[in-house]
N, C-alpha and C positions, 0 to 999 in steps of 0.2 A: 192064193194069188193067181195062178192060173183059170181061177175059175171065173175072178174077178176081172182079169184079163179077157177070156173069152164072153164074158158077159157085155164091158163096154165095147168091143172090137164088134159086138151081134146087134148094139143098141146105136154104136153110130155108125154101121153100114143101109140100118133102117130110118136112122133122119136123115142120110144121105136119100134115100128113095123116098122120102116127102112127110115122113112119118112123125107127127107131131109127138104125140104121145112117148115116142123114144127119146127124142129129147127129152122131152119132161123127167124122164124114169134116168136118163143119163146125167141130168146135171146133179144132183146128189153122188153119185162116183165119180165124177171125174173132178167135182170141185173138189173134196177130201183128199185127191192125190196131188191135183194143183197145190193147193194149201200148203201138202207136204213140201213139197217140191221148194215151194216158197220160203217156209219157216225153215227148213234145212238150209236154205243159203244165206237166211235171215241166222243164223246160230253159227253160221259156217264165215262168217264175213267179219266177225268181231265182234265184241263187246261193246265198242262204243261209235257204232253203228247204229242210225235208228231207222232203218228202213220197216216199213209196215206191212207185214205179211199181208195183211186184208185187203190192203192196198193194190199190192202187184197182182193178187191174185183176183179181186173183182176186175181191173183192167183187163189182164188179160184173157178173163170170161167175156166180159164183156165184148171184147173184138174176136173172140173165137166164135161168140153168140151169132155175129153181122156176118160174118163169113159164108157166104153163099154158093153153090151148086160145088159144094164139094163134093168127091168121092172119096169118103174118109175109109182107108182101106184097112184099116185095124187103130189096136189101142196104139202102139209105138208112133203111127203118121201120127196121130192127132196130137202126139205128145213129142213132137219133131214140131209141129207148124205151132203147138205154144212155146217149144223153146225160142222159134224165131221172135215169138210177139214180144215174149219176154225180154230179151234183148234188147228190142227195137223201143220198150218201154224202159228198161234202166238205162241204157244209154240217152236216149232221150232225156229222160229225169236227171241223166250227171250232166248232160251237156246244158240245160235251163238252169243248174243251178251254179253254171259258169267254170266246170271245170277248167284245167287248162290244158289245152293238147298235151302230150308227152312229157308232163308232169314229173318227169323223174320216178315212176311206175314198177319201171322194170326190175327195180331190188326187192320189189315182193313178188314177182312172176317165175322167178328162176324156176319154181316147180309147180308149172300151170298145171291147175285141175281144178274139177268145179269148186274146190272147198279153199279157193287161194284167190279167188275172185274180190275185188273191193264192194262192199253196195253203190248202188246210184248216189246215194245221201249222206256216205260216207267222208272225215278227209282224205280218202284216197280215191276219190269218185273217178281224177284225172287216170289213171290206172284203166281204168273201165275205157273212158272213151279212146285211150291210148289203143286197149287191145282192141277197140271197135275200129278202128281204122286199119290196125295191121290186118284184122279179120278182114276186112272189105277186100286190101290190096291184095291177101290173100287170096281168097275168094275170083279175083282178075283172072289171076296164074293158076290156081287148082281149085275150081269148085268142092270136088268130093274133098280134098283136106278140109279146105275152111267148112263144108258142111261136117265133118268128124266133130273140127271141134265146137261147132255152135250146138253139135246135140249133144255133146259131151257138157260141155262147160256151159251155157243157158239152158240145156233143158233137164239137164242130171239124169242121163240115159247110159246105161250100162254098155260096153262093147255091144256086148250082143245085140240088145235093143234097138244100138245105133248102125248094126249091121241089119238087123231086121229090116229094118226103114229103108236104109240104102240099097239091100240088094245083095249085098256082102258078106263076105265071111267074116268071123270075129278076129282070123289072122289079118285080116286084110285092111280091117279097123285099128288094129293095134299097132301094125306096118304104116299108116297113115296119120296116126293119129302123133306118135314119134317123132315121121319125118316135119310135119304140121308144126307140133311143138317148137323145135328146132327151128324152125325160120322165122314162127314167132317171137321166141324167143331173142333171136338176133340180131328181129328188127326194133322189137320193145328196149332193145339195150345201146 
């Protein structure tokens, strides 16, 4: 795993510096772990959910693809800025397909973590855009919470991971990540 890590982390600091060929060599790794990522929330979200793995994850290839003069500073950023896309994609996909704001949600959130999430397509898709807005208002008052839990919960990044990315310690993720839940929580109820 680490070696895989340090191999993507080597192959997108070099299509960061213009390197076509790195791409090419990178989009085989990084789609396989996209996928996971996907199919895990796709197994993780219920049974009678039909959200399509193939789906969320050419999307959000696809706009990782367009994304331009980034400096992608390891595997964990790149897997921070697809949990954003992520998000901005099932949210999107629950709101077109008419969820309703604050749907009565919050009695399956009580114990938020990525594996408690509704799908976009799901009948509890209202849930999704529910947290998506406590996430924003969040996000108002404490960037790093709401960013804890957007890497935590859209992008299925480990404390560590999501302290990597941040900047942070894995205490200091977990201290945030708690108080975060908590006023999600609060507000989703």
């Amino acid at each position: 795993m680490a070696e895989a890590a340090a191999d993507i982390t080597r192959l997108l600091k070099a299509w960061s510096d213009g390197d076509s060929e790195a791409r090419d060599q990178l989009i085989p790794l990084v789609y396989k772990e996209l996928r996971h990522l996907a199919r895990q929330y796709r197994h993780k979200s219920g049974a009678g959910d039909t959200l399509q793995t193939t789906a969320l994850v050419n999307e959000a290839y696809l706009r990782l693809v367009d994304i331009h003069d980034v400096d992608w500073r390891n595997r964990a950023h790149f897997f921070a800025v697809s949990a954003q896309l992520m998000r901005r994609i099932l949210v999107d996909a629950a709101r077109a397909r008419g969820a309703v704001k604050r749907g009565g949600g919050a009695k399956h959130l009580n114990d938020l973590s990525p594996d408690q999430v509704a799908a976009s397509d799901s009948s509890r898709a209202g849930e999704l855009v529910a947290l998506d807005d406590a996430l924003t208002n969040l996000a108002q008052l404490d960037p790093r919470r709401a960013q804890v839990i957007e890497l935590r919960v859209f992008g299925g990044l480990t404390m560590e991971e999501a302290g990597e990315v941040m900047g942070l310690s894995p205490q200091s993720v977990r201290r945030d990540w708690k108080l975060a839940k908590a006023w999600l929580l609060r507000e989703l109820s």
